[in-house]
N, C-alpha and C positions, 0 to 999 in steps of 0.2 A: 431253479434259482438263477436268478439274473447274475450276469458278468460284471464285478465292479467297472468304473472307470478306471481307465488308463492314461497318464498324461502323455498330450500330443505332441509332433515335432515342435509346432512354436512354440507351448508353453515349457519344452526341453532345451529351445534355443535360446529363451528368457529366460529362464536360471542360469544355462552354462557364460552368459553374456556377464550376468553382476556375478558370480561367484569366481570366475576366472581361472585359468588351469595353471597346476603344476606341477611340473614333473618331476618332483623328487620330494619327501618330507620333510617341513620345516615345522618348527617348534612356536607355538604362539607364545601372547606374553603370560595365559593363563597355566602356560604348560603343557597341554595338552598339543599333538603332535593331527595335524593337516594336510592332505594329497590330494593329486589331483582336483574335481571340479565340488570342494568343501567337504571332501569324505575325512572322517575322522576317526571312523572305530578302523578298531585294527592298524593305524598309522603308529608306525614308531621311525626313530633315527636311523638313515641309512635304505630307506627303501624308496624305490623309485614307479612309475606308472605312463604307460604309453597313451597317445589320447584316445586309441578303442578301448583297452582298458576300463578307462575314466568313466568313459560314456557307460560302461556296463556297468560299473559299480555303482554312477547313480541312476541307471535306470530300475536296476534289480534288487539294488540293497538300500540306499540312502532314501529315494520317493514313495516304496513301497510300504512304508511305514506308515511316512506322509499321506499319500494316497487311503489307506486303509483307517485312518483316523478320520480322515474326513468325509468316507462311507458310513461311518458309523457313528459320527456326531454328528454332523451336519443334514437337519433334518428335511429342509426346501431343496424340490428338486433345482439338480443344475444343468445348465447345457455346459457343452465342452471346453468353449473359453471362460468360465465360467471356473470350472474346475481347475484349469489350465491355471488360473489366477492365485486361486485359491490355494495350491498347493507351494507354488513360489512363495506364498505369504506366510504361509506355515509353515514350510521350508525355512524357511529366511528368520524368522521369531522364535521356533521351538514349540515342542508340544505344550508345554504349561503355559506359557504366554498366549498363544494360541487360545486355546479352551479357555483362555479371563481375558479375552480381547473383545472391545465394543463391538467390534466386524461380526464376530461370533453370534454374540447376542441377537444383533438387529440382524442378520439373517437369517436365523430361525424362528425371529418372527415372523417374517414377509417383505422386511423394509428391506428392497435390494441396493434403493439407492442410496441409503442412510447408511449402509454395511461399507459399502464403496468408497464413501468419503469419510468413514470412519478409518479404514485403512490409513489415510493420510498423516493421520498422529502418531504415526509407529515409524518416524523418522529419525530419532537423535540417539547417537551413540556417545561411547566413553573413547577419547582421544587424548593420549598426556595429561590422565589423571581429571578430565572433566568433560562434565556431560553438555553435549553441542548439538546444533542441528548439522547433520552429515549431506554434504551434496550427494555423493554415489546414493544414501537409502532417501533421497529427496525424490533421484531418478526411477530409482526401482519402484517406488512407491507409485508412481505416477504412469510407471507403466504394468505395473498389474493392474492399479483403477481402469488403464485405459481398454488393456485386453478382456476383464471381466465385465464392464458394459455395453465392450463390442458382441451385437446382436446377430445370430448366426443366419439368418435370410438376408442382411446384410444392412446401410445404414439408412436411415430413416430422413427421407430429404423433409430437410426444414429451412426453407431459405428466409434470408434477414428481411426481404420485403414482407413477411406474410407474418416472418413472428418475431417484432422485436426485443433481443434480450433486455431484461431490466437488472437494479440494481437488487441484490439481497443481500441486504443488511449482518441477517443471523449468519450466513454463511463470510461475512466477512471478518466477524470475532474470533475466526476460528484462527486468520493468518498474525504469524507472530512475528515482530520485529528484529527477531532474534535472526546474525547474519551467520548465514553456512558455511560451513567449516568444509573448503575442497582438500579430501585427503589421498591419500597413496600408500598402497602396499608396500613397503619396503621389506628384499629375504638382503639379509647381511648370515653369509654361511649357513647357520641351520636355524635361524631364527625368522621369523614373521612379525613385521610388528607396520600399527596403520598409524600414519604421523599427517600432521599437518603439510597440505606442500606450499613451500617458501613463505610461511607465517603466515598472518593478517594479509586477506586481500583487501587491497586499494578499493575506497568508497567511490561514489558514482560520480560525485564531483572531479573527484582527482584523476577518476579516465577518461574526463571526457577534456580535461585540462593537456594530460598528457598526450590525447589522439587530436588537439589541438594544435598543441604544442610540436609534434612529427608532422603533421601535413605541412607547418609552414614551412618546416625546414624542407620540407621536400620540396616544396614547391622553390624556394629560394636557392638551393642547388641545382632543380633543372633549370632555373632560370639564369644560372651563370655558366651552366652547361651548355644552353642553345644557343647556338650562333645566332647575330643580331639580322633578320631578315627583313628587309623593305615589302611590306605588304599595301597594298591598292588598300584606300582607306574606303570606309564603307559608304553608305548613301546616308546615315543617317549621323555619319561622325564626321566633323570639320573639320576640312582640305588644309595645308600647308600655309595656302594663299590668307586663310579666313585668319588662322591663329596667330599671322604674321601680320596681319593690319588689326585684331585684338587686342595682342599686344602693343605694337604703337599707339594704335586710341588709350590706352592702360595710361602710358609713358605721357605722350603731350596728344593732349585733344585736342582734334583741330577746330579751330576760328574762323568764322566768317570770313572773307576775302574781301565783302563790299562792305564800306561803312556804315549805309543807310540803313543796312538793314538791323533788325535790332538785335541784341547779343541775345544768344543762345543759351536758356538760363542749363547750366547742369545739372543731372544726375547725381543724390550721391551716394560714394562709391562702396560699394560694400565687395568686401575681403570673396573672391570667391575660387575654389580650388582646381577647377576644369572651367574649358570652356562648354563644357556639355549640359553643365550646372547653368553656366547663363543662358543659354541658350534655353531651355528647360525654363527658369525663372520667366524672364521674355514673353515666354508662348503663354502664359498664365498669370498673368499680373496679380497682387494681391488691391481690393479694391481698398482706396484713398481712406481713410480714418475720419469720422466725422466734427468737423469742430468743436470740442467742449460746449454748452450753453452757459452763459453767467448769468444767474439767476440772484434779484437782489434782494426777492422776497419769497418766501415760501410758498408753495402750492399748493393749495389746498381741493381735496375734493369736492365738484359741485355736487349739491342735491339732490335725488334722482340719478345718479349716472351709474357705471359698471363699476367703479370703486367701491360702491357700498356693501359688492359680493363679496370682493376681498377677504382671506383670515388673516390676521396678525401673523405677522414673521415668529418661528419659533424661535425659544430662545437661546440654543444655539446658535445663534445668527449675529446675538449680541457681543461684539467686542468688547463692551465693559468689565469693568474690575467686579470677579462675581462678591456678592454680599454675603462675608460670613457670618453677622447672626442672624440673615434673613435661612441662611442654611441651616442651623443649626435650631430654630425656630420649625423649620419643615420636617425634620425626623425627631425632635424631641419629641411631639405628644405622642407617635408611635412606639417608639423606646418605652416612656412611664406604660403605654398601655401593654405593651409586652411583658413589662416588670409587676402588673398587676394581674396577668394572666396567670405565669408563673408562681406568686404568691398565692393566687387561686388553686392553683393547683396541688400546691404542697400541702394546705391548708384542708382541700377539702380528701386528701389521700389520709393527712393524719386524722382529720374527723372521722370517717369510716373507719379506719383502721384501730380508734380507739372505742369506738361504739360497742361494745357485747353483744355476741349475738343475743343474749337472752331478750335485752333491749331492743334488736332488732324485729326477732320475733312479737314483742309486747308491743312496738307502737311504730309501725312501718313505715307511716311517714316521716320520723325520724332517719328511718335506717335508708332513705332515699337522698337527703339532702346531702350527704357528702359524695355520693357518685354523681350527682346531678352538678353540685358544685364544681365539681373533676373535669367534668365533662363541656360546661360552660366556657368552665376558665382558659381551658385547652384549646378550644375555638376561637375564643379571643386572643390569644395569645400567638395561635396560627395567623392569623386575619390582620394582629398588628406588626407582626414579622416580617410579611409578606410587602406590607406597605412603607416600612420602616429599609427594606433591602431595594424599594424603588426610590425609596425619599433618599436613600444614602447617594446611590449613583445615577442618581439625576443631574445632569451640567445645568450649571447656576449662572 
């Protein structure tokens, strides 16, 4: 008879991680009394546990349970992280949860990797009286998926040039909107209880406002903090000299000296906030605007020319006041045709339905016209819906 498995160092160092030690017995909120790393039986008031202890109790008495249930249900073979995973999971849920869990399931059938991301839904706990999704079993969860896919000959290079991921749709109905609840063990004397820590966390807006809102400040205290240092300006930022005849040109621009020649027409002046900005504008001029045309007669296209390939502008395009009974004219005859779908259909449901079958049986073509009618009216009725929900929100 073969050796069952036994769980290894890592998947002992992934439980003792989310389960947490403690070294004296605290009382949960169900009442039931807790030691060490989640042992419960035999915990009452008053008793305490050193952390080799701990380690023995659950290697010996709390997994070995674990362990031997999942030798004996669990029908696909496994490799060791494998098991390692699998016994956290069950650990972690309980025997009855366990045995009605989809992981369960699609594992004994063969799907390893449907088992895997089944796990993922066995995240939300009860917290101050309501059921939340829990960040610690968000973690836990993600780290048995990730131990129990890891492949024991090791990982499978797949680099992003040779295979790029796509998107998958199915696998994304699966994430919920629903925001997780970061909680904490709190022992107040001999009790255990898991609470929210510091309420409702702040939305994504609001941290990225308030990590905003601290760098300026930081930055505006080192900068009343650093002494004022004369630095060599650089090759591509302008000299003392340049910003000092800038601004004079700004203040009065200078005039021609000789009269003959002719005045210098200006510039004009737009508001600008550096000199780094003009200078930048300068180097890139934007090109001149071309003079309106006044046009006193309209244009028409010649005969034969490339205008004739033209399509009409659609008719969003048209600013005008749109025309409401030209609206109202475009989904009307789809509306009555709808309404005489439906009158077809009620009509040919009560004609069969009031048919006897004896009558049926007696003259079959009879007993055909009201499903046939059903079944007409039904398709018109689809048909004018369809074109009645384009006539509606169509721009006029």
């Amino acid at each position: 008879m073969a050796l069952r498995m036994r769980t290894s160092e890592a998947g002992l160092e992934l439980i003792k991680s989310f389960e947490g030690f403690r070294s004296r017995a605290t009382r949960m909120p169900n009442g039931k009394w807790i030691i060490g790393y989640g042992h419960t039986d035999g915990a009452r008031k008053g008793l305490t546990v050193t952390p080799e202890d701990a380690d023995l109790l659950l290697r010996h008495h709390d997994l070995r349970k674990v362990e031997a249930l999942i030798a004996d249900r669990v029908l696909a073979p496994l490799a060791q992280n494998e098991f390692d995973a699998l016994v956290s999971f069950a650990f972690n849920l309980g025997e009855e949860a366990f045995l009605g869990s989809s992981a369960f399931a699609l594992l004994n059938s063969g799907d390893r990797l449907q088992a895997a991301d089944a796990m993922t839904g066995w995240r939300k706990g009860r917290v101050d009286g309501d059921v939340r999704v829990i960040d610690a079993l968000v973690r836990r969860r993600a780290a048995e998926k990730a131990m129990f896919l890891e492949h024991p000959s090791g990982r499978v290079a797949v680099p992003g040039v040779l295979l790029r991921p796509e998107y998958d749709p199915h696998a994304a109905v699966l994430i919920s909107r629903e925001r997780p609840v970061v909680i904490e063990a709190r022992t107040e004397g001999d009790r255990t209880t898991a609470t929210a820590r510091g309420g409702e966390a702040e939305s994504a807006p609001q941290a990225a406002a308030r990590a905003v809102s601290e760098r300026i400040t930081r930055i505006l205290e080192e900068g009343d903090a650093t002494p004022a240092v004369e630095l060599e300006p650089a090759a591509d930022e302008p000299t003392v000299d340049e910003i000092t005849k800038a601004v004079s040109a700004l203040a009065e621009p200078e005039m021609p000296d000789e009269p003959d020649l002719p005045p210098v027409q200006e510039e004009p002046k737009t508001p600008k906030h550096t000199i780094l900005e003009r200078r930048k504008s300068a180097r890139v001029a934007p090109p001149e605007p071309a003079e309106p045309l006044e046009l006193t007669e309209p244009v028409l296209p010649r005969a034969g020319s490339d205008w004739d390939d033209l399509e009409p502008a659609p008719d969003y395009l048209d600013d005008r006041e749109p025309d409401i009974g030209l609206g109202i004219m475009r989904w009307l005859p789809y509306a009555l045709l709808a309404g005489l779908g439906s009158w077809g259909i009620i009509h040919g449901v009560r004609r069969w339905m009031a048919t006897p079958v004896a009558n049926r049986l007696a003259d079959p073509e009879q007993a055909y016209v009201g499903p046939l009618l059903t079944f007409g009216s039904a398709m018109l009725c689809l048909v004018a819906i369809y074109y009645l929900y384009r006539a509606i929100n169509r721009r006029y």
